[in-house]
C-alpha positions, -999 to 999 in steps of 0.1 A, spaced: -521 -34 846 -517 -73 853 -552 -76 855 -551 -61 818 -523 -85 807 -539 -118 825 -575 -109 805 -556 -107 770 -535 -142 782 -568 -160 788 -586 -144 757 -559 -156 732 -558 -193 753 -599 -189 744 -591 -185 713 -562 -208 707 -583 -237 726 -613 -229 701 -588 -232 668 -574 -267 678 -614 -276 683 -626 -266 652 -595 -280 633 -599 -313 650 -638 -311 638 -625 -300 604 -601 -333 602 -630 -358 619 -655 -348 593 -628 -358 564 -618 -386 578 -648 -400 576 -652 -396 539 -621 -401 533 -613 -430 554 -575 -446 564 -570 -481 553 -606 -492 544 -626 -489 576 -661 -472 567 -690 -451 583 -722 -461 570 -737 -427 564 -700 -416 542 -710 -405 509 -677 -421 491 -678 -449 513 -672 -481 492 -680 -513 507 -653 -544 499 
């Protein structure tokens, strides 16, 4: 039985650490078109040089 109930807890910590990683890739890859107070990748599509 706990062996049961500690492979479920570190299944849903899997899980839970693979969410925050894809949402953190999510927000990376729009932050780089859409970028916060000017700065600018080179290879960013709406990137608009001053």
């Amino acid at each position: 039985m706990v062996k049961k109930i500690a492979l479920w807890a570190g299944l849903v910590a899997c899980l839970a650490f693979s969410i925050a990683v894809l949402i953190g890739l999510v927000q990376g890859f729009y932050e780089m078109d859409h970028p916060p107070g000017g700065w600018c990748q080179d290879n960013s599509a709406t990137c608009v040089h001053p």
